[in-house]
Backbone bond lengths (Angstrom), bond angles and torsions (degrees), N, CA, C in turn:
res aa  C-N    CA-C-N  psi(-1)  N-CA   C-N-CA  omega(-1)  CA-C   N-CA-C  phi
1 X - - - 1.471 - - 1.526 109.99 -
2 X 1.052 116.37 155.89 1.756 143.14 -179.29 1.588 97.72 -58.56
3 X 1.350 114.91 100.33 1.761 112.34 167.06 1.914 106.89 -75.81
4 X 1.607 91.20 131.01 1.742 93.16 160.00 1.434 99.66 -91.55
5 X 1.663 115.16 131.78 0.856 139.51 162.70 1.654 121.69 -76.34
6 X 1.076 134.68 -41.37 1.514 145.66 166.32 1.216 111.27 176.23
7 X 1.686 105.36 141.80 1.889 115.12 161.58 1.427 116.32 -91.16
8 X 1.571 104.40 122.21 1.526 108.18 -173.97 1.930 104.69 -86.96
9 X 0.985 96.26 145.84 1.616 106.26 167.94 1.324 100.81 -130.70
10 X 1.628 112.60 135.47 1.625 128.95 144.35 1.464 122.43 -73.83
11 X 1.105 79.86 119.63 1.728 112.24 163.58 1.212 108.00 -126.67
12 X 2.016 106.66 158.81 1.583 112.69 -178.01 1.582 112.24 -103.22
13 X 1.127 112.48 -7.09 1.827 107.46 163.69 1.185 106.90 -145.05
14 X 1.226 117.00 113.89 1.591 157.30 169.70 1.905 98.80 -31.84
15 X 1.481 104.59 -83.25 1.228 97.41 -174.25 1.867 126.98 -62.90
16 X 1.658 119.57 -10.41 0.977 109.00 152.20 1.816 124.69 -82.84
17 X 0.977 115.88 -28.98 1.150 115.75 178.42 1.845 125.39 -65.76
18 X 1.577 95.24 -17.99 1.540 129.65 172.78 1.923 87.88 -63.63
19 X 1.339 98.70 -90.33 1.471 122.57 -173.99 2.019 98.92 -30.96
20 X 1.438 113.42 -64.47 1.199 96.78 -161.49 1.612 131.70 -53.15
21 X 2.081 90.23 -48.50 1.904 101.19 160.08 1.453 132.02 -52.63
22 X 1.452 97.57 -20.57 2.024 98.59 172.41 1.422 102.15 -106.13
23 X 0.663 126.48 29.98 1.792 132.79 153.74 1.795 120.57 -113.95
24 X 0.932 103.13 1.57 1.358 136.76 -161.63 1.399 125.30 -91.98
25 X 1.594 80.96 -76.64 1.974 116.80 -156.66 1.758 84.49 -116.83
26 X 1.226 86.02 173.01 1.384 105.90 162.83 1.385 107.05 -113.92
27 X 1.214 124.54 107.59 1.557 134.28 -178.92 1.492 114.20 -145.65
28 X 1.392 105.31 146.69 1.475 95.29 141.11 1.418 145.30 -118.32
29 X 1.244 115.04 150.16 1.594 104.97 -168.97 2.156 108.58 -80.96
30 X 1.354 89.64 108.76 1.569 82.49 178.03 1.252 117.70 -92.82
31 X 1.464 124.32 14.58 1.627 113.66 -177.74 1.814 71.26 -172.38
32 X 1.744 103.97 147.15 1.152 135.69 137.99 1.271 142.12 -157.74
33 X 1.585 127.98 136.90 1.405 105.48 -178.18 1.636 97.45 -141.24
34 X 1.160 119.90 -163.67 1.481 122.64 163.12 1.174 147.42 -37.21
35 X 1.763 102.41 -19.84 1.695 123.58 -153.81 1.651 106.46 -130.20
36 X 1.546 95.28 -20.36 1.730 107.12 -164.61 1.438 115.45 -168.04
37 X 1.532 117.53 175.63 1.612 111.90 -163.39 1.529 87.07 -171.07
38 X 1.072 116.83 139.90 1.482 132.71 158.80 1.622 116.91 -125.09
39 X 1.623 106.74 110.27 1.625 99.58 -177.06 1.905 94.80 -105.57
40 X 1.434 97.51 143.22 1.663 97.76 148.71 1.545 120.96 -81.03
41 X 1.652 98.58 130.28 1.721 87.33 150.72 1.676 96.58 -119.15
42 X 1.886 97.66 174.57 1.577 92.08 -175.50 1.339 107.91 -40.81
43 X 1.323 136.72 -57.52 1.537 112.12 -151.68 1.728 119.56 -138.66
44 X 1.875 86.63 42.99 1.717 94.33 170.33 1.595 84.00 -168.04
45 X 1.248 98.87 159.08 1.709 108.69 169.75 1.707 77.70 -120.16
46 X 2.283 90.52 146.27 1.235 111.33 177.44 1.733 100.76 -129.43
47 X 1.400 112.37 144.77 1.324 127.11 -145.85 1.158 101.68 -127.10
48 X 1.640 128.79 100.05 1.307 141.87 164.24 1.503 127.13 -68.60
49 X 1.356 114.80 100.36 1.508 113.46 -169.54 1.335 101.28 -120.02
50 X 1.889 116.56 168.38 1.165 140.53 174.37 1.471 91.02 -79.06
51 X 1.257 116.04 146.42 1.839 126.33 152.56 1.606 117.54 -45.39
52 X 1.645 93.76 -55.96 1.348 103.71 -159.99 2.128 111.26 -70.44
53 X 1.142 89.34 3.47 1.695 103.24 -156.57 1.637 87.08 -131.25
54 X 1.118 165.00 -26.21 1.516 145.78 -160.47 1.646 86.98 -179.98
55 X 1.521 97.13 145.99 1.218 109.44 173.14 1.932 109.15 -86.09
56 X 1.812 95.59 -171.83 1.586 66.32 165.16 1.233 99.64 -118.06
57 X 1.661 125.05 159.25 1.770 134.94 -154.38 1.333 105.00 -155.80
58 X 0.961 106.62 -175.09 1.587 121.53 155.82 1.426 110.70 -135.10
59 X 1.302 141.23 142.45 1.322 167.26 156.36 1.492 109.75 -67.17
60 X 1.972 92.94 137.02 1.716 92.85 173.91 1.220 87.78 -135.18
61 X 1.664 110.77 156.04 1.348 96.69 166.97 1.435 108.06 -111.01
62 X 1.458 123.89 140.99 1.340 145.87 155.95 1.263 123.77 -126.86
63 X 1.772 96.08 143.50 1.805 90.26 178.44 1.342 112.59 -84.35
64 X 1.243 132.78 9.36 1.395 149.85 177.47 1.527 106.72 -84.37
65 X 1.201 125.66 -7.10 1.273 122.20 -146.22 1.611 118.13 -64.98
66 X 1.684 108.35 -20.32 1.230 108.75 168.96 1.448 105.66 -92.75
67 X 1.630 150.74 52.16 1.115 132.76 129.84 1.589 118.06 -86.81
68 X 1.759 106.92 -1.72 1.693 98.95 178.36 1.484 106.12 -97.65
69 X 1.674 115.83 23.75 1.624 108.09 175.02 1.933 98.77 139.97
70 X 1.356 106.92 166.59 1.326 104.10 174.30 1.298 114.89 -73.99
71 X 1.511 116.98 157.88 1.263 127.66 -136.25 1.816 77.09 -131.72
72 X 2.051 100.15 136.17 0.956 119.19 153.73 1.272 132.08 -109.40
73 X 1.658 123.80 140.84 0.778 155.22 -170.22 1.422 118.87 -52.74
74 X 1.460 145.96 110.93 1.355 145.54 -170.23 1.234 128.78 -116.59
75 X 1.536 133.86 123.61 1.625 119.99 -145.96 2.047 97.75 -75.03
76 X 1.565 123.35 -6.33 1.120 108.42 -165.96 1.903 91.45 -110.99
77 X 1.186 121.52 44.64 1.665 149.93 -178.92 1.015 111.30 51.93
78 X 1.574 124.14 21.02 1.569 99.59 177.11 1.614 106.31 -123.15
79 X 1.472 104.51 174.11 1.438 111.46 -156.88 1.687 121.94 -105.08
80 X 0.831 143.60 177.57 1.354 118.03 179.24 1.848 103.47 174.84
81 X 1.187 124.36 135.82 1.496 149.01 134.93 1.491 126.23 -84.45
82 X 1.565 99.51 131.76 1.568 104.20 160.59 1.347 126.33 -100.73
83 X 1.420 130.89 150.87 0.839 122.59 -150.72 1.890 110.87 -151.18
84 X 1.185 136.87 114.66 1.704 128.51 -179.05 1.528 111.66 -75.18
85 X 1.238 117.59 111.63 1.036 109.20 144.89 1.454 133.97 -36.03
86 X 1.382 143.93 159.65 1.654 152.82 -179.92 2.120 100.71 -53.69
87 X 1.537 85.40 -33.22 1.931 96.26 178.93 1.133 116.26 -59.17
88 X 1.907 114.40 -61.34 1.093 121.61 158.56 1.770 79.31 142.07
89 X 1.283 114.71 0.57 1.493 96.76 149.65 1.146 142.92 -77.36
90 X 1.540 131.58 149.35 1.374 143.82 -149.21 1.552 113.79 -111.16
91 X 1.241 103.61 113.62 1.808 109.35 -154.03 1.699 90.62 -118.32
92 X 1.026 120.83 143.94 1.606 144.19 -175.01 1.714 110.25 -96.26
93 X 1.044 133.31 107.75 1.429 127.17 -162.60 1.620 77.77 -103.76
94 X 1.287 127.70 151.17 1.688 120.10 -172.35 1.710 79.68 -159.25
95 X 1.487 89.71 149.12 1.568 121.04 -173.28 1.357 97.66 -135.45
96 X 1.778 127.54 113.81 0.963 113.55 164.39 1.584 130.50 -125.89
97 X 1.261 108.64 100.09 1.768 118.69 -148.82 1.349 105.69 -72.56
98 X 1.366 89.76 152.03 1.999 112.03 -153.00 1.747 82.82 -103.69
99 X 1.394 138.27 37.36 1.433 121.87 151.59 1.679 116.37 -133.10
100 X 1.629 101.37 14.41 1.498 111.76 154.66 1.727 111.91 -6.41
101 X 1.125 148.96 105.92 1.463 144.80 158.78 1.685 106.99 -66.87
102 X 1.332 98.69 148.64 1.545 113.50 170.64 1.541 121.32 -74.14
103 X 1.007 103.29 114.83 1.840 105.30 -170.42 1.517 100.75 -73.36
104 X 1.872 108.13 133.42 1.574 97.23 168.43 1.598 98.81 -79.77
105 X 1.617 83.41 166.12 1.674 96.31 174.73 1.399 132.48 -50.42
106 X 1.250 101.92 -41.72 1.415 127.13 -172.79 2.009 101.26 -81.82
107 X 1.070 114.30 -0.27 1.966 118.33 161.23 1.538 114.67 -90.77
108 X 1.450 115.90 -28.83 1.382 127.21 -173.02 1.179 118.65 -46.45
109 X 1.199 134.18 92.61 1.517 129.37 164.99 1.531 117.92 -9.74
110 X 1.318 113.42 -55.24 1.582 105.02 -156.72 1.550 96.05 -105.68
111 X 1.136 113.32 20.29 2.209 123.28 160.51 1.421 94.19 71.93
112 X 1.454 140.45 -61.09 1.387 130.94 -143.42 1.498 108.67 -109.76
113 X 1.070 155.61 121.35 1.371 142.24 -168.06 1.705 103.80 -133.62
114 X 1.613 114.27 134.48 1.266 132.94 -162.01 1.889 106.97 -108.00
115 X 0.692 111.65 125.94 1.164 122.66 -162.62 1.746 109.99 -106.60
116 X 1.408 147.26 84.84 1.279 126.27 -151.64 1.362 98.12 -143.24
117 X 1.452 136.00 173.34 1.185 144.87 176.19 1.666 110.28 -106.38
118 X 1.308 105.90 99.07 1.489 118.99 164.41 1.440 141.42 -71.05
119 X 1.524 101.33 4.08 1.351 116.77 158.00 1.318 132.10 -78.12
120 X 1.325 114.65 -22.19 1.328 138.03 169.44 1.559 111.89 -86.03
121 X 1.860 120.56 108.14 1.068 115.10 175.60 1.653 131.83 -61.27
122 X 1.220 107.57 -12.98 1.507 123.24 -173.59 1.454 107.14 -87.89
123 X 1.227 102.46 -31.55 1.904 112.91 -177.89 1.943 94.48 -80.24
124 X 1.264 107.69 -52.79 1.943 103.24 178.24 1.474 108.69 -52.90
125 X 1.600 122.15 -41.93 1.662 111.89 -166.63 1.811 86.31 -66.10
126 X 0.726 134.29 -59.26 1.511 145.55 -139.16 1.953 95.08 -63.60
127 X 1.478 102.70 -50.96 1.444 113.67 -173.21 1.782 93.44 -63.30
128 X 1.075 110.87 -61.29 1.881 123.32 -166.89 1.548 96.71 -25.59
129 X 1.800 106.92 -57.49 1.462 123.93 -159.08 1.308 92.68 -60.95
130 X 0.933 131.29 -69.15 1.854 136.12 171.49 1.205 118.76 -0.92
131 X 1.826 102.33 -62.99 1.243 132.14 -152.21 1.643 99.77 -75.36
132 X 1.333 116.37 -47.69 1.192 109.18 172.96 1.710 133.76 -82.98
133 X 1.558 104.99 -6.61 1.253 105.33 144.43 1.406 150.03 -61.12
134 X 1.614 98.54 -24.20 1.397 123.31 163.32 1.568 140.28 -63.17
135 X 1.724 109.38 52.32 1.750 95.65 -125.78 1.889 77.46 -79.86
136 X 1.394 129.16 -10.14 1.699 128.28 -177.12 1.314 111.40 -64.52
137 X 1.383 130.05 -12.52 0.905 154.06 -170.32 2.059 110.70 46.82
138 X 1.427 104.81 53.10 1.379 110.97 -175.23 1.664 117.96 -77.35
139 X 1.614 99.98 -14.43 1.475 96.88 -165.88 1.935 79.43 -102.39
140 X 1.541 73.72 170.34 2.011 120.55 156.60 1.099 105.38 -136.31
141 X 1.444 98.79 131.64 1.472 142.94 -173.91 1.227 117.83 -104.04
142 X 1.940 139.53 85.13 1.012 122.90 -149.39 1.365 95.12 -132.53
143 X 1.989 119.81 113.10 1.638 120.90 -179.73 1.584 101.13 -76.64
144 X 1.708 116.43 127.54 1.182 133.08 -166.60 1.084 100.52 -100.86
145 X 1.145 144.21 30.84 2.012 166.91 156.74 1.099 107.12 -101.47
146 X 1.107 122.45 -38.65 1.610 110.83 -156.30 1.523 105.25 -90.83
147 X 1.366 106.68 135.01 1.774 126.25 -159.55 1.669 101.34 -46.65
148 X 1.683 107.87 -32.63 2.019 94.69 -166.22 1.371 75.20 -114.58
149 X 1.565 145.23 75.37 1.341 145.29 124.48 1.150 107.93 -51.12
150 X 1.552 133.96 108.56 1.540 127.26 146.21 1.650 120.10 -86.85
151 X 1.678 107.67 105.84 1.287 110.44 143.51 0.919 138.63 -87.06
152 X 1.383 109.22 158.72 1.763 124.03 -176.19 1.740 108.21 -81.72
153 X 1.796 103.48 163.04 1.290 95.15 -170.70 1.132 118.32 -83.84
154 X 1.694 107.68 156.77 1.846 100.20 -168.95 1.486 83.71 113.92
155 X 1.330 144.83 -42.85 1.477 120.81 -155.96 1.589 111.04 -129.54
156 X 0.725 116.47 120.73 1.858 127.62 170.78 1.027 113.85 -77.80
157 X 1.243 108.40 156.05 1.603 114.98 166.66 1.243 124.22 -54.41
158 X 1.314 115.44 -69.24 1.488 126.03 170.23 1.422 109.28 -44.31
159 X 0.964 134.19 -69.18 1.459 130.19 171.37 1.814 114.54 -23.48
160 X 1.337 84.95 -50.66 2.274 100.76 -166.23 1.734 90.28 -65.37
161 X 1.310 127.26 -39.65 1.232 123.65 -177.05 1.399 132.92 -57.75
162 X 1.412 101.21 -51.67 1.568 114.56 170.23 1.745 118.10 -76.07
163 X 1.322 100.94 -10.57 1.638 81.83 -175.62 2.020 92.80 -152.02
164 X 1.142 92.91 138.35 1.755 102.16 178.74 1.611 109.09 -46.85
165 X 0.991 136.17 142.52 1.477 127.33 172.24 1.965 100.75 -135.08
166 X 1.227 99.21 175.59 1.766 118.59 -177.73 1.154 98.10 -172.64
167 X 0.905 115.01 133.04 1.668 134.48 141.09 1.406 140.74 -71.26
168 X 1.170 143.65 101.36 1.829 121.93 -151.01 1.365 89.04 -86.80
169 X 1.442 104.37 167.70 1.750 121.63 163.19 1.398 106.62 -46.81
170 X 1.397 144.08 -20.38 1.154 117.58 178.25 1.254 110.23 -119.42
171 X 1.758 127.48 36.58 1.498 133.11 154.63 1.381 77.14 106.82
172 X 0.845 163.76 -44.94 1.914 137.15 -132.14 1.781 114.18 -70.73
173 X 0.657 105.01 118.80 1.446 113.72 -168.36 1.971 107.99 -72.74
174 X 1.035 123.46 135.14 1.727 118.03 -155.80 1.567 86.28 -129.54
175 X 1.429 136.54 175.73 1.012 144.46 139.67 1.748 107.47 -141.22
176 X 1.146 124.75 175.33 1.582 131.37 145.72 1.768 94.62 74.71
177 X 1.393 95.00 -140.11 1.723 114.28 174.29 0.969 115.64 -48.66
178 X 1.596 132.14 -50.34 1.383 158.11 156.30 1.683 105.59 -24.90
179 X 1.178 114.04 -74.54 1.562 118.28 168.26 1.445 114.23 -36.95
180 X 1.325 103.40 -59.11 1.555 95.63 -165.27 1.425 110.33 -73.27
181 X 0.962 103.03 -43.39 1.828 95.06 172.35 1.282 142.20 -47.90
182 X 1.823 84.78 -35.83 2.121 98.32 163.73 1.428 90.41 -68.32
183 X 1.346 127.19 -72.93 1.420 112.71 -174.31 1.785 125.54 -19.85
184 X 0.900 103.99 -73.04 1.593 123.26 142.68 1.901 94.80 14.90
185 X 1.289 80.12 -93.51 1.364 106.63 -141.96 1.542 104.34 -86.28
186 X 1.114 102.47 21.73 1.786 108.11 161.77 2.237 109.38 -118.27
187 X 1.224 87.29 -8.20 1.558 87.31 173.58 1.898 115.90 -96.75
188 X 1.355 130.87 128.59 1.296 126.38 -167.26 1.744 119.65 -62.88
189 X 1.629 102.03 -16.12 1.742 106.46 -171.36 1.445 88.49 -95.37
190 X 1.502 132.71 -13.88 1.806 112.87 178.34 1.431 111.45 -127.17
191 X 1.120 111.32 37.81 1.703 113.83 177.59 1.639 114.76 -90.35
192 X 1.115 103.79 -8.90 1.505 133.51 169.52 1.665 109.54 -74.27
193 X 1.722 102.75 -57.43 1.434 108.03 172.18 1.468 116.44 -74.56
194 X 1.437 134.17 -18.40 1.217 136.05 170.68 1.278 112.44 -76.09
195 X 1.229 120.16 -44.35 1.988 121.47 164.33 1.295 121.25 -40.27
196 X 1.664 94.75 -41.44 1.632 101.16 168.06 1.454 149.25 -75.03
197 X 1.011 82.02 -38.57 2.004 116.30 163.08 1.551 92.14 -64.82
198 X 1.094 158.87 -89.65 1.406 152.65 -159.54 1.656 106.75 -48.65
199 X 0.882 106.61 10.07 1.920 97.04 -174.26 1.246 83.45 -99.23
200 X 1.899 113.90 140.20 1.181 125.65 167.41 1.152 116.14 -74.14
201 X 1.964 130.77 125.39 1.587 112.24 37.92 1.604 89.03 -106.70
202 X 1.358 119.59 1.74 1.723 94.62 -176.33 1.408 135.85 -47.25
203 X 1.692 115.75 -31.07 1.488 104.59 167.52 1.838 134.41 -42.62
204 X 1.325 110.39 -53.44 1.300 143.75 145.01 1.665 114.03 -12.21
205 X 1.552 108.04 -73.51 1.209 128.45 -155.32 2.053 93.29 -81.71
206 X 1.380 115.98 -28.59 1.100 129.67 170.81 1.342 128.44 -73.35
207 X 1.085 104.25 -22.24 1.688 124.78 177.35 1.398 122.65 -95.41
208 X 1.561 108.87 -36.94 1.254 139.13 147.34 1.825 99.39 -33.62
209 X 1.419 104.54 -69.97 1.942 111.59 -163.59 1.405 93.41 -46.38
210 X 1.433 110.17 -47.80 1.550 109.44 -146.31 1.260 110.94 -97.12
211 X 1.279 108.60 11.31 1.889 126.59 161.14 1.213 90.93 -97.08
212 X 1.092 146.44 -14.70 1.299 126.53 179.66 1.608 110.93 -100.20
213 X 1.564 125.62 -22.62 1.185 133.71 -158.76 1.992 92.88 -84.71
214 X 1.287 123.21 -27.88 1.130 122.70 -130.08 1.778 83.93 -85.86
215 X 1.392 131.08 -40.05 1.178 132.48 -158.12 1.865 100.29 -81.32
216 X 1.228 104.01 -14.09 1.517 120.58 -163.62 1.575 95.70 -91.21
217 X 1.614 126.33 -47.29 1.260 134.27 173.52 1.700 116.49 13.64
218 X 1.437 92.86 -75.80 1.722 121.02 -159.07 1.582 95.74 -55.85
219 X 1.146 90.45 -63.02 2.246 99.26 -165.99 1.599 97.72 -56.09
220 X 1.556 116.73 -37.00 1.902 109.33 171.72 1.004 124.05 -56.56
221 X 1.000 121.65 -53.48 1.558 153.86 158.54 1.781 101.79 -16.91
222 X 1.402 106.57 -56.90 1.428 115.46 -147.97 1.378 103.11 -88.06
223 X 1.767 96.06 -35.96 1.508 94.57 171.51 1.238 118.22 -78.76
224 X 0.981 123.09 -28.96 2.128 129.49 168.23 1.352 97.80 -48.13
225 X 1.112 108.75 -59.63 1.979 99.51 -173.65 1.521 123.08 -75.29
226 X 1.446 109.87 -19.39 1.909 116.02 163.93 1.800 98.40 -51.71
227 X 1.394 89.30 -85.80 1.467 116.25 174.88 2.122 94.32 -15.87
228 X 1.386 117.14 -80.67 1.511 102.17 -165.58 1.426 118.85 -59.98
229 X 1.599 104.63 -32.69 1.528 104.31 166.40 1.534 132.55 -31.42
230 X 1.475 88.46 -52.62 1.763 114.41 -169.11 1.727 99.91 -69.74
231 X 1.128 110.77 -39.75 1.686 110.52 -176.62 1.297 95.54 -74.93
232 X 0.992 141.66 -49.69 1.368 126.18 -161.28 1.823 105.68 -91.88
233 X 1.171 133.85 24.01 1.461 140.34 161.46 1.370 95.31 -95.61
234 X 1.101 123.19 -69.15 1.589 147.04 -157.53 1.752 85.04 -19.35
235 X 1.440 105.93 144.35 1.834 116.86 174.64 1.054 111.53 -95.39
236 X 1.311 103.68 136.93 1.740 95.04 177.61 1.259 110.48 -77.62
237 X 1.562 105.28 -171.02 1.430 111.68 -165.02 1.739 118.62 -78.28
238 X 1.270 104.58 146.33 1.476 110.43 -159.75 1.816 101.37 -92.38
239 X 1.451 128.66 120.77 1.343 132.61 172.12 1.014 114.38 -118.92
C-alpha cells in the first residue's frame, strides 16, 4: 500500500508555528530552520511550510515517483514532484533513496550535531526545550530511533541509544556529561552553565550522576508518562 509520508500546512513564521504545535501536541521537532519544520507525531509527520515556497499537500512515498513528472532534488537525499489533483489539491509524489551517504560532522551546516533517543518521552521534552533555545539555529537534532536515522561514522545505533552523544563542529565525538555540556555551551541562556560544568572536579562528579541516572532511565520514564497520562484523563470542570 501507498505510505503517507507527511501533511504539510502553511504558516507565515516558522519558529512560531514550531513553538505553538510543541506546546500543544506531543511531538518532536526533527528538523527546523527559517523556511521549514518537520515535527513527528506518533503516527504522521506534519510539515511546516512558507506559502510563498510550498503549497500546502500531503506527501506519498513512491519509488515511482518520477513517472508523475521530473523529480526534484532535496538537500536531506530525497526526491520529490508536485502534483494537482482533478480538485485542485496538491499531492507530493516523494522518493526516498535507500543510498543516502553519512554526512561527516565537520560538512554539517549547523557545526554541532545532537544525537538523542526519541523514543523516550522524557529525553524528547528535554531535547524540544533545547530546540527552542536554539533560535541561531547552530545545532542538529538527530532522533537515533527513527528507522531512516543517518549516523555518522564512529557511532552505532546501539551505542546512540544508551548514552546521549554530540559531535562538536570540529568532529570530536562527546558522550554522557561531556555531551551535555558541549550542548550547553552552544546555547546563549546556558553558556554560563557550561563554563561551570567544565571547572574541575565537576565533569567527573557529573558523569558520575549520569552513570547513575542511566540504569534508573526506564522506572523515570514510566513515571513521566503515568504522571502525563493522569493529567490528561483528569475531567474538566463540571457547570
Amino acid at each position: 500500500m501507498t505510505r503517507l509520508h507527511h501533511v504539510a500546512l502553511a504558516v507565515c513564521d516558522i519558529p512560531a508555528a514550531v513553538t505553538w504545535y510543541a506546546d500543544r501536541f506531543d511531538v518532536l521537532v526533527e528538523y527546523q530552520d527559517a523556511s521549514w519544520a518537520m515535527l513527528r507525531l506518533d503516527n504522521l509527520n506534519l510539515a511546516l511550510v512558507l506559502p510563498e515556497e510550498h503549497p500546502p499537500h500531503i506527501a506519498v512515498e513512491r519509488e515511482d515517483a518520477g513517472a508523475f513528472g521530473k523529480l526534484q532534488k532535496h538537500r536531506d537525499g530525497t526526491s520529490s514532484v508536485y502534483v494537482e489533483d482533478p480538485w485542485g489539491n496538491t499531492i507530493e509524489f516523494l522518493k526516498c533513496s535507500g543510498n543516502i551517504q553519512k554526512q561527516k560532522i565537520g560538512q554539517i551546516d549547523s557545526g554541532t550535531e545532537v544525537f538523542f533517543d526519541g523514543s523516550c518521552p522524557l529525553c524528547r521534552s528535554e531535547i524540544n526545550l533545547y530546540r527552542k533555545q536554539d533560535r541561531t539555529g547552530r545545532l542538529k537534532f538527530t532522533d537515533v530511533s527513527a528507522p531512516d536515522a543517518i549516523l555518522p561514522e564512529g557511532l552505532e545505533k546501539g551505542a546512540a541509544m544508551k548514552r546521549f552523544h554530540v559531535f562538536s563542529a570540529s568532529g570530536e565525538k562527546l558522550s554522557g556529561a561531556a555531551a551535555f555540556i558541549e550542548l550547553w555551551a552552544q546555547l546563549p541562556g546556558w553558556r554560563y552553565v557550561a563554563a561551570i560544568a567544565r571547572l574541575r572536579p565537576l565533569p567527573w562528579i557529573l558523569e558520575f550522576l549520569y552513570q547513575c541516572f542511566l540504569p534508573l532511565r526506564p522506572l523515570i520514564v514510566r513515571a513521566f508518562t503515568r504522571r502525563a497520562k493522569c493529567s490528561s484523563e483528569q475531567p474538566g470542570d463540571v457547570r
